[in-house]
C-alpha positions in Angstrom: 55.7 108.9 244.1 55.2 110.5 247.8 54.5 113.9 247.9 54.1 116.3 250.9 51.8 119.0 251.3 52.2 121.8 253.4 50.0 125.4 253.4 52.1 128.4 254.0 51.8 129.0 257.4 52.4 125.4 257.9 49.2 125.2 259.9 48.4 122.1 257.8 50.3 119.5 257.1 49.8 116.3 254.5 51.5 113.4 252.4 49.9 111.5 249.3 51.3 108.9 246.5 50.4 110.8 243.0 51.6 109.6 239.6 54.2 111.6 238.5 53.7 113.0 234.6 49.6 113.3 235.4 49.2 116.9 235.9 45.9 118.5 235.0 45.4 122.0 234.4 41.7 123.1 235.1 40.3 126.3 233.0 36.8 126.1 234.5 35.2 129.0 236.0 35.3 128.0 239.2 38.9 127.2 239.5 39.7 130.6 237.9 37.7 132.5 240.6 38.7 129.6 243.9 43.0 130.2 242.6 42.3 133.7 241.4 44.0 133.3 238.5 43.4 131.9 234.9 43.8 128.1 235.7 44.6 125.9 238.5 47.1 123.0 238.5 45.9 119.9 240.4 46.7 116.2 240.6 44.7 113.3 241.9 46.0 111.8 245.0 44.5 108.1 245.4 42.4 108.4 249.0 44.1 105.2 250.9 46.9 107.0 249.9 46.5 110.7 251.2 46.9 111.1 255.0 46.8 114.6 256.9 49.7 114.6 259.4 49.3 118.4 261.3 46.2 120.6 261.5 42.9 120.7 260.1 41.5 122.5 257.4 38.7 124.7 256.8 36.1 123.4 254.0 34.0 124.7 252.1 31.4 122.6 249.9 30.8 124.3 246.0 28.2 123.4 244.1 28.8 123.2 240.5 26.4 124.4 237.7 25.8 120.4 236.9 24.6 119.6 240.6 27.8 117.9 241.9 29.4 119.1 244.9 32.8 119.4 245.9 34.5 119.8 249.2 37.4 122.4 248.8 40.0 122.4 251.8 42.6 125.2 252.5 44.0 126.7 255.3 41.9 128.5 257.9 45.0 130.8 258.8 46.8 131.6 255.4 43.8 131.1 252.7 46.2 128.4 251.1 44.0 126.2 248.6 44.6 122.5 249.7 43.0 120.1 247.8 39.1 119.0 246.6 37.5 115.6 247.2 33.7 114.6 247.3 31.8 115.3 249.7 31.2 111.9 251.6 33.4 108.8 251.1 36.3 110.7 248.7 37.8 108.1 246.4 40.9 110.3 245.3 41.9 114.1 246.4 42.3 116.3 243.6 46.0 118.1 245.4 47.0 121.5 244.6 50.4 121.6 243.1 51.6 124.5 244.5 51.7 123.6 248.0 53.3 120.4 247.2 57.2 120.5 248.0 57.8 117.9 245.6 56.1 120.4 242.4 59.1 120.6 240.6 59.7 116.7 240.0 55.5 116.5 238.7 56.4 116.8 235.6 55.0 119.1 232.7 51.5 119.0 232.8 49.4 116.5 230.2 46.0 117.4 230.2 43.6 120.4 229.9 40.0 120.1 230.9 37.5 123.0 230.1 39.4 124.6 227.7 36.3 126.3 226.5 37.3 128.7 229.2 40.6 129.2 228.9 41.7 132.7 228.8 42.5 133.8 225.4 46.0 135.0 226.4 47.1 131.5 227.9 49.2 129.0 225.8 50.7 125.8 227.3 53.1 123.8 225.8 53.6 120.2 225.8 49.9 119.3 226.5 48.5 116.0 225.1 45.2 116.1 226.3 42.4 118.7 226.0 38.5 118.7 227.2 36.5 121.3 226.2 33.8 121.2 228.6 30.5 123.1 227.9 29.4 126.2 227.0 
C-alpha cells in the first residue's frame, strides 16, 4: 500500500509502500520520551520503497542503551517526528503513523515490543504480538 507522509507544517514531504495490518506499537523508554507520550505507533517502510518528495529533515542520531544507533528524522520547523532508519545504508524506515494521511486504512495495530515498559494504565486491544524487551 502507498502511503504519504507529510509533517505539519508541510515543510517535509514523503511517500512509502508499508504492509497494511503490520502496525507496531513501541513501549520503550526512548520512544516514550522522543513522542512524549506512553508509546509510539510506527510501521516499517521498505527503503527502495520510501522516497522524500519536498524538504529536508533535521536528524538526530540516538544511541541506545545496547550500542545501536538510530537516525531519528522530523521536521526542523514544526518538531513533527518523521521516521527512524540506521544510520548508514537504511534497509527499511521505521514511519511514524501519525503523519501518515493514509493512518486510518493501517489497520489495528499487531504487535507490542518492550512491553516491559508499558505504562501500567495502557491497555490495547486486538494485539497478537507482544516483546517484552529487558529490564
Amino acid at each position: 500500500m502507498k502511503v504519504e507522509g507529510q509533517c505539519q507544517c508541510g515543510a517535509i514531504e514523503f511517500e512509502a509502500q508499508v504492509q497494511p495490518g503490520s502496525v507496531t506499537i513501541c513501549h520503550c523508554l526512548d520512544c516514550q520520551t522522543h513522542s512524549g507520550s506512553a508509546f509510539r505507533a510506527n510501521i516499517s517502510a521498505p527503503a527502495a520503497g520510501f522516497k522524500l518528495l519536498k524538504g529536508a529533515p533535521r536528524t538526530f542520531v540516538k544511541t541506545a542503551a545496547s550500542g545501536n544507533q538510530r537516525l531519528l528524522a522530523f521536521c526542523e520547523n514544526c518538531g513533527s517526528p518523521l521516521y527512524a532508519c540506521a544510520v548508514e545504508n537504511p534497509q527499511a524506515y521505521s514511519l511514524r503513523t501519525g503523519v501518515l494521511k493514509q493512518r486510518a486504512e493501517l489497520g489495528t495495530p499487531q504487535r507490542e515490543i518492550w512491553t516491559i515498559r508499558r505504562r501500567p494504565w495502557v491497555a490495547l486491544a486486538g494485539v497478537d504480538e507482544a516483546y517484552a524487551g529487558q529490564p
